[in-house]
C-alpha positions as a Markdown table, in Angstrom:
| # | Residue | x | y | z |
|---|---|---|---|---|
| 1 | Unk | 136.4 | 113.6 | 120.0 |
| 2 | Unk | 137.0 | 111.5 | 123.2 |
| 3 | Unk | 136.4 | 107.7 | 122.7 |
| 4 | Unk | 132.6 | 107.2 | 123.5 |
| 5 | Unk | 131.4 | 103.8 | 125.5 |
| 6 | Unk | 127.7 | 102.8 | 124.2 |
| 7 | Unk | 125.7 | 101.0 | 126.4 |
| 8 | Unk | 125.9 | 97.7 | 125.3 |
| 9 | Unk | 122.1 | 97.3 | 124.4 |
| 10 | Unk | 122.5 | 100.2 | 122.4 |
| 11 | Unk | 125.7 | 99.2 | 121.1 |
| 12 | Unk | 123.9 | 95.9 | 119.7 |
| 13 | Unk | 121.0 | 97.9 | 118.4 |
| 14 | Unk | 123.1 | 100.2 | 116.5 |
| 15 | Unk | 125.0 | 97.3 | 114.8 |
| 16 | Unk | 121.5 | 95.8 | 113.9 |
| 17 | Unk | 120.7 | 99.2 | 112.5 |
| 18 | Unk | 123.6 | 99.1 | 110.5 |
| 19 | Unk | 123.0 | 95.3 | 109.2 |
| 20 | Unk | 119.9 | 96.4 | 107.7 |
| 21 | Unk | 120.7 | 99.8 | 106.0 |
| 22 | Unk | 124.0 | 98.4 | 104.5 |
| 23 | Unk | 122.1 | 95.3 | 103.3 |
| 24 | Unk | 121.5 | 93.9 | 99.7 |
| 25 | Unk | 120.0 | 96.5 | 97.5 |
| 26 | Unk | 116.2 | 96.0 | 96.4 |
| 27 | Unk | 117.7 | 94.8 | 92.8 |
| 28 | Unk | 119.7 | 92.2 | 94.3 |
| 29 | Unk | 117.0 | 90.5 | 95.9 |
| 30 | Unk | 115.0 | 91.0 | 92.9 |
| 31 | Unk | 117.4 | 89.4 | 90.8 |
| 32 | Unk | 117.1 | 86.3 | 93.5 |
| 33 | Unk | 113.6 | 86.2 | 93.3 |
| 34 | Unk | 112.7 | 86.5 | 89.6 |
| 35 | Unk | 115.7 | 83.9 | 88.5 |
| 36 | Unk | 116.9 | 87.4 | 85.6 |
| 37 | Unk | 118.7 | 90.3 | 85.5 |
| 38 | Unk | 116.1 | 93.3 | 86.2 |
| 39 | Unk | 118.2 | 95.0 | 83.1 |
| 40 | Unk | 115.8 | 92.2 | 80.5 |
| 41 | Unk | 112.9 | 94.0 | 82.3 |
| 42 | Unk | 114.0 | 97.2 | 81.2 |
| 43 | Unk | 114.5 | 96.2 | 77.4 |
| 44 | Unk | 110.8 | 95.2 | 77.7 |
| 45 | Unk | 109.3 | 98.4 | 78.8 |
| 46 | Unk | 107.4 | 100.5 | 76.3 |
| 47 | Unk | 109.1 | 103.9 | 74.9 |
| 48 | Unk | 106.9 | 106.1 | 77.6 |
| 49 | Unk | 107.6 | 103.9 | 80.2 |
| 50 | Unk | 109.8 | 106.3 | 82.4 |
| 51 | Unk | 107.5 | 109.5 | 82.2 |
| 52 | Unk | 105.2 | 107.3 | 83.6 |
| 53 | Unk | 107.2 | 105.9 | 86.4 |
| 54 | Unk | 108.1 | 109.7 | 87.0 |
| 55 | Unk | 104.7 | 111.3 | 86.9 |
| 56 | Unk | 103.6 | 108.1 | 89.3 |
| 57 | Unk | 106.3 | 108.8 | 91.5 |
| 58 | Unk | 105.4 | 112.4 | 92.3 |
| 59 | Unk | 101.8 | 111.6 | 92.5 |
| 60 | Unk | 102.3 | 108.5 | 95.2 |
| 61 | Unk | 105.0 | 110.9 | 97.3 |
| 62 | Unk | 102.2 | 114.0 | 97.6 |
| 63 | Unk | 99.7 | 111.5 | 98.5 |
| 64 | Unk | 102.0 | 110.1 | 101.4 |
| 65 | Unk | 102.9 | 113.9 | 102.1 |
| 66 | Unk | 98.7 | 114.5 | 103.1 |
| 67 | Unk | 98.7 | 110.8 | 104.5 |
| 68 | Unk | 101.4 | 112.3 | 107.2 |
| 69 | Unk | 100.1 | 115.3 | 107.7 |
| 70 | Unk | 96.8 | 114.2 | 108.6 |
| 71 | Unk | 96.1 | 111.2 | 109.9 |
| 72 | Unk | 99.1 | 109.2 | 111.4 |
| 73 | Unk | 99.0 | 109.7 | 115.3 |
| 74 | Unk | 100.8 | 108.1 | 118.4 |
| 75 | Unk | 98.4 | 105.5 | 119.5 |
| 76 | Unk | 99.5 | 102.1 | 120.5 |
| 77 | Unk | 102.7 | 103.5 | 121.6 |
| 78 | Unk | 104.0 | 100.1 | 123.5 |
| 79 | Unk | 102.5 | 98.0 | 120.7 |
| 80 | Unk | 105.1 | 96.3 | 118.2 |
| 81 | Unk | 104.9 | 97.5 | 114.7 |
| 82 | Unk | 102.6 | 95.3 | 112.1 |
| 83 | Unk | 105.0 | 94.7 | 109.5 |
| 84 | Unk | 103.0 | 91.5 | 108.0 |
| 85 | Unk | 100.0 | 93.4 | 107.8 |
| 86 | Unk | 101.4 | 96.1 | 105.4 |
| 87 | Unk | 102.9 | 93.6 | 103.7 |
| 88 | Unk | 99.6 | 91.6 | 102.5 |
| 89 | Unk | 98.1 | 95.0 | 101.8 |
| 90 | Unk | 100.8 | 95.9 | 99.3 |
| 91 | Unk | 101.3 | 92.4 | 98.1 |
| 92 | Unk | 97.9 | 92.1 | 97.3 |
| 93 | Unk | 97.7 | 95.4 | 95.7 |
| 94 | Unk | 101.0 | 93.9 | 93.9 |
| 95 | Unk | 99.0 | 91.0 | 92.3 |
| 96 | Unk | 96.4 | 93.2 | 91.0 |
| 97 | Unk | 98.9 | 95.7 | 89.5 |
| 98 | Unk | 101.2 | 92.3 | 88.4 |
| 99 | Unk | 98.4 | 91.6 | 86.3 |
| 100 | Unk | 97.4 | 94.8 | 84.4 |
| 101 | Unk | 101.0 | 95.6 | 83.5 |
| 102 | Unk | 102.6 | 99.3 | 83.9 |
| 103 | Unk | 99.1 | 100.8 | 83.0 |
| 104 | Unk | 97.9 | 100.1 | 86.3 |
| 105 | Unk | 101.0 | 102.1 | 88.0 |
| 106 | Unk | 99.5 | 105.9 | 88.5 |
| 107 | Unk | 96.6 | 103.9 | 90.6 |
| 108 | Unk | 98.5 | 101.4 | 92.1 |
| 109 | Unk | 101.5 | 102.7 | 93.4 |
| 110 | Unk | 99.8 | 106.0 | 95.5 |
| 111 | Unk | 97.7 | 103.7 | 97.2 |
| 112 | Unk | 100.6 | 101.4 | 98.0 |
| 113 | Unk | 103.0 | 104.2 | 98.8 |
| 114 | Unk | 100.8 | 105.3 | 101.2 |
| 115 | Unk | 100.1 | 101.8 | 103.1 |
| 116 | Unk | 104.0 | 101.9 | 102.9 |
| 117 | Unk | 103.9 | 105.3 | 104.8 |
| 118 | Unk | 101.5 | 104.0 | 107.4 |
| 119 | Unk | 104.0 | 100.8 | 107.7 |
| 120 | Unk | 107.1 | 103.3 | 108.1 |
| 121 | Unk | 105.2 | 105.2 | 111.2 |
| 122 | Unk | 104.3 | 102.3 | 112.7 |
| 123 | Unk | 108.1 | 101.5 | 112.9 |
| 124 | Unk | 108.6 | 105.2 | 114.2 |
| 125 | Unk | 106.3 | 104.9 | 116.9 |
| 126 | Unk | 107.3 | 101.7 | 117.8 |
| 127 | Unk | 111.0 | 102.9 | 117.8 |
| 128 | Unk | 109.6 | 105.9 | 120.7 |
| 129 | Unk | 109.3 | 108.9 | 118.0 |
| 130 | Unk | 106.2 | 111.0 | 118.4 |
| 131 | Unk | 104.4 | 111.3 | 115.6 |
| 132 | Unk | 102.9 | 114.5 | 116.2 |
| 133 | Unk | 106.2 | 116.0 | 115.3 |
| 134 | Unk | 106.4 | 117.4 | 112.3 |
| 135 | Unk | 110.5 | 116.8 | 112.1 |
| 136 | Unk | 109.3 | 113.0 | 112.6 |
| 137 | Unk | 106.9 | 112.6 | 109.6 |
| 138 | Unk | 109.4 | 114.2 | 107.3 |
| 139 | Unk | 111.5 | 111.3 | 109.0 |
| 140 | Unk | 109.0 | 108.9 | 107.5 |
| 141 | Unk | 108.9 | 110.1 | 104.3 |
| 142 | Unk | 112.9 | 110.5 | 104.1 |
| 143 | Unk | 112.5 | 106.9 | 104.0 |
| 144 | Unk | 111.9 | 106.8 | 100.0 |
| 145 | Unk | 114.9 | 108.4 | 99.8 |
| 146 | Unk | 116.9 | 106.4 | 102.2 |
| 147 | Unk | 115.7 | 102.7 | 100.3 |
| 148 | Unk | 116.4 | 104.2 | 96.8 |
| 149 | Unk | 120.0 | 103.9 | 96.4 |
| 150 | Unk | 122.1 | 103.7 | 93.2 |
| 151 | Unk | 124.0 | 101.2 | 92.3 |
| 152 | Unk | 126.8 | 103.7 | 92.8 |
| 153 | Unk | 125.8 | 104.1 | 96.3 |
| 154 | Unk | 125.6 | 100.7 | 97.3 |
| 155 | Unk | 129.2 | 100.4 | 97.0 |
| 156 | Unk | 129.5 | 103.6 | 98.6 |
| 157 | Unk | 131.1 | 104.4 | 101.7 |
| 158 | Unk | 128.8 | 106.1 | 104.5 |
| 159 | Unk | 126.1 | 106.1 | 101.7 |
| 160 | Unk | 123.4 | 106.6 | 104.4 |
| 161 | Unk | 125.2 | 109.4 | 106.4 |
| 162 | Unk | 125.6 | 110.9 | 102.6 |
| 163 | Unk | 121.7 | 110.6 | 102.0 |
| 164 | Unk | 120.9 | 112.0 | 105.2 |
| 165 | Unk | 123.4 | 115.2 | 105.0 |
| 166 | Unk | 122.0 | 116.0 | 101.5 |
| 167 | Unk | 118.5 | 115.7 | 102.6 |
| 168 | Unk | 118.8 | 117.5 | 106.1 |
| 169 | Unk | 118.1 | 121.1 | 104.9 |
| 170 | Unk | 115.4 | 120.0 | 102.8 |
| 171 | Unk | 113.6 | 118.0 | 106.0 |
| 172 | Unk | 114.3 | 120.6 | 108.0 |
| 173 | Unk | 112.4 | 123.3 | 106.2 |
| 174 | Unk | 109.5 | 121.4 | 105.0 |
| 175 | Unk | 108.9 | 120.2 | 108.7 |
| 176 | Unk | 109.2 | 124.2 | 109.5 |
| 177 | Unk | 106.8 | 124.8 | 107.2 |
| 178 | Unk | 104.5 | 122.3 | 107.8 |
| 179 | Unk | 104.2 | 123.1 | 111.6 |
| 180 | Unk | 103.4 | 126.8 | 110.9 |
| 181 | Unk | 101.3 | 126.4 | 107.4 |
| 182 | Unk | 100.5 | 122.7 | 107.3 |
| 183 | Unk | 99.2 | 121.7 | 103.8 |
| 184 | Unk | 97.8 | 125.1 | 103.5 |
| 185 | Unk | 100.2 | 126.0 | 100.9 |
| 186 | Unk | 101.0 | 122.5 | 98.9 |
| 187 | Unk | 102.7 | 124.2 | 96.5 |
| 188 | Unk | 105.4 | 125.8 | 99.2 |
| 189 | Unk | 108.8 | 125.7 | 97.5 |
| 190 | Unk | 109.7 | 124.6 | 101.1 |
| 191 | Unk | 107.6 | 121.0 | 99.8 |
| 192 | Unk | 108.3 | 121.2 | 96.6 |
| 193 | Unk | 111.9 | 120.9 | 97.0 |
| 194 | Unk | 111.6 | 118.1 | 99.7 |
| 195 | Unk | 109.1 | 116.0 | 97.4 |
| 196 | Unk | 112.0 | 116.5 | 94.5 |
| 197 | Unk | 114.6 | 115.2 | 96.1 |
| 198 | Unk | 112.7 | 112.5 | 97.8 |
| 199 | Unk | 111.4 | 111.3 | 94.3 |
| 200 | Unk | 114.6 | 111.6 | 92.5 |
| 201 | Unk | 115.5 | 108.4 | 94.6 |
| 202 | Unk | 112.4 | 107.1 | 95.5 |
| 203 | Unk | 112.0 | 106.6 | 91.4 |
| 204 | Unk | 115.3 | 104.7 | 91.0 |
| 205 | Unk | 113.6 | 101.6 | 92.9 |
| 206 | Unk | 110.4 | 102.2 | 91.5 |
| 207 | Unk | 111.7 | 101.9 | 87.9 |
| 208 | Unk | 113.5 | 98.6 | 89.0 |
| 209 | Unk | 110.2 | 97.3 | 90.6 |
| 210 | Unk | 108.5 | 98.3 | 86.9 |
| 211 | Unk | 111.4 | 96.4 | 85.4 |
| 212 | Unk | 111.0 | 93.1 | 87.3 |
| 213 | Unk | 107.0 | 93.1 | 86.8 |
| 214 | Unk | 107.8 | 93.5 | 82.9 |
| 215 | Unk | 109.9 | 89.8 | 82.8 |
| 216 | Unk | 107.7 | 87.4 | 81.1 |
| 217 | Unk | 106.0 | 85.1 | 83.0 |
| 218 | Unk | 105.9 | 87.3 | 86.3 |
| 219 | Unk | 102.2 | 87.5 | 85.9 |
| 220 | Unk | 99.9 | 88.5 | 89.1 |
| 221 | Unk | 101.7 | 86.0 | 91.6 |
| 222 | Unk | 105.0 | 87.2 | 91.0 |
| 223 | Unk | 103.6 | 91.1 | 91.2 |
| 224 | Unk | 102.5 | 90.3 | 94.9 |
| 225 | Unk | 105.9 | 89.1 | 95.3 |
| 226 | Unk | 107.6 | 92.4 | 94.6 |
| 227 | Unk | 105.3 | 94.3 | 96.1 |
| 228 | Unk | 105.9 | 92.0 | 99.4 |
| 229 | Unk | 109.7 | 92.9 | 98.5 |
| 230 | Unk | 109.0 | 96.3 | 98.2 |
| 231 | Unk | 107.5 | 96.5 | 101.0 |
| 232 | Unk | 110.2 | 94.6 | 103.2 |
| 233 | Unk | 113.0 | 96.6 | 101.7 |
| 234 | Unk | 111.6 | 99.9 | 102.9 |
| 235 | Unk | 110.3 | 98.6 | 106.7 |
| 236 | Unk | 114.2 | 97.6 | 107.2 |
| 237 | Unk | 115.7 | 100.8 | 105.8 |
| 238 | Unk | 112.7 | 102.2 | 108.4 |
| 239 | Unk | 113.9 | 100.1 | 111.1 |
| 240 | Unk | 117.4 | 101.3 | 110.5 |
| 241 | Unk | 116.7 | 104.4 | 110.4 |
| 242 | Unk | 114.7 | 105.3 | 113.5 |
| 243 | Unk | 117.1 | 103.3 | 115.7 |
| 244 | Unk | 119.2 | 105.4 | 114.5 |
| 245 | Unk | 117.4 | 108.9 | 115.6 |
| 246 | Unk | 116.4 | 107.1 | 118.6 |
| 247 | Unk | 119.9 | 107.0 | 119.9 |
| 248 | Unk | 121.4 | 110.3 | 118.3 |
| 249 | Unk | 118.6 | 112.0 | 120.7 |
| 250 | Unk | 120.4 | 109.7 | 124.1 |
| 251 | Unk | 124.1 | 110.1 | 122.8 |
| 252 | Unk | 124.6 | 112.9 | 119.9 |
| 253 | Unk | 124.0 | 112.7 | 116.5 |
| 254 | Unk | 128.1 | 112.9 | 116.1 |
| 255 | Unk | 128.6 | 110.5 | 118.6 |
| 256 | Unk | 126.4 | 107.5 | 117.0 |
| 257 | Unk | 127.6 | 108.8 | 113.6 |
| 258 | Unk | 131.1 | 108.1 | 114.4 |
| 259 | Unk | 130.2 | 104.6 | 116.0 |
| 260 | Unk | 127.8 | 103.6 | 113.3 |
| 261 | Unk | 131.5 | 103.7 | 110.8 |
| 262 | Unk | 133.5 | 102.3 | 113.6 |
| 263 | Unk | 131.1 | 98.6 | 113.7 |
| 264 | Unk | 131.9 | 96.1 | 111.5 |
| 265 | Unk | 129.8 | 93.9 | 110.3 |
| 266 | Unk | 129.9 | 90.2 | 110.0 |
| 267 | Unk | 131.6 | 89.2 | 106.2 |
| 268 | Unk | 133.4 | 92.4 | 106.3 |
């Protein structure tokens, strides 16, 4: 491929892009915030704790998956995106989950999955995406996927690019099947298979959001902390991403793909 000249806005977009998918995991800033290691959370989990992080996972994503299909739009399309709103939703919804314990997850995190959803649109359309597009609200909830990373993937090279080629197929054919069928037929394998690979990472974060609320002392406050982090961690992946789509559709998917690895960032 011939060298390719980015416009220079673009070219400083695309490096912020990359600042904030290639920044901290969500356990690192945990850690910050708690003062421990989110591993003492885990120890203090009961025995059933990760069927119930699993079962709560699946439930939250097909809630989102109706959420998308049915009621985000394009309105306010030259209106910035209100990040800090989301976050006091989900922070508050934090604190009242922070102070019930893990019993309080199969109701708490649907509802703040969803508000998370709405948040992730509101990036998208703020980015220029149409939400009417059914490619584009898979886009949203890829999301999940993209903010779940392993500790193996953080140090990872090209860990996003990895995400996205693994999840392509699956986006692809669940946004096919959603603008012919819509929900129609939930139970698609089409959505099933999209939801499944979405919640396999999506759940990685979740359980480390289960395990910081379990350290003693965390109470309500901190809950509406994590939440708030939660939250934050997902609207920059968002960010990230959709700067990113936005500019493979001016240049070429290839194109911003091979620039994206060319950028370094500052420390590195």
């Amino acid at each position: 491929m011939k060298n390719v000249t980015l416009d220079p806005r673009d070219l400083a977009d695309l490096r912020y892009a990359k600042s904030l998918l290639e920044n901290p995991g969500f356990t690192v800033r945990v850690a910050n915030l708690i003062g421990a290691p989110i591993e003492k959370g885990f120890k203090l989990l009961p025995k059933n704790w990760s069927r119930t992080v699993h079962l709560a996972t699946h439930r939250a994503l097909n809630t989102a998956l109706r959420t998308a299909i049915s009621s985000l739009n394009s309105r306010r399309q030259n209106k910035p995106a209100s990040n800090l709103f989301h976050k006091i939703v989900t922070g508050t919804s934090g604190g009242v989950g922070g102070a019930f314990g893990i019993i309080a997850l199969p109701v708490e995190l649907p509802f703040s999955t969803t508000i998370m959803l709405r948040s992730i649109a509101d990036i998208a359309r703020s980015e220029g995406h149409d939400l009417k597009d059914a490619e584009t609200r898979m886009a949203c909830l890829e999301v999940f996927a993209l903010g779940g990373r392993s500790r193996s993937d953080d140090a990872a090279e090209n860990a996003y690019w990895a995400m996205r080629t693994m999840l392509a197929k699956a986006v692809s054919e669940a946004a096919k099947h959603i603008t012919r069928y819509g929900l129609a037929q939930e139970s698609a394998p089409a959505l099933v298979r999209f939801i499944s690979v979405v919640a396999a990472r999506f759940g990685v974060i979740v359980s480390e959001q289960v395990a910081a609320k379990a350290v003693p002392l965390i109470g309500a406050a901190a809950g509406s902390a994590i939440n708030i982090l939660f939250t934050s961690h997902f609207q920059s992946m968002a960010r990230g991403h959709f700067i990113v789509r936005r500019l493979e559709k001016f240049y070429s998917p290839l194109i911003i793909r091979q620039v994206y690895g060319d950028l370094a960032l500052p420390g590195s």
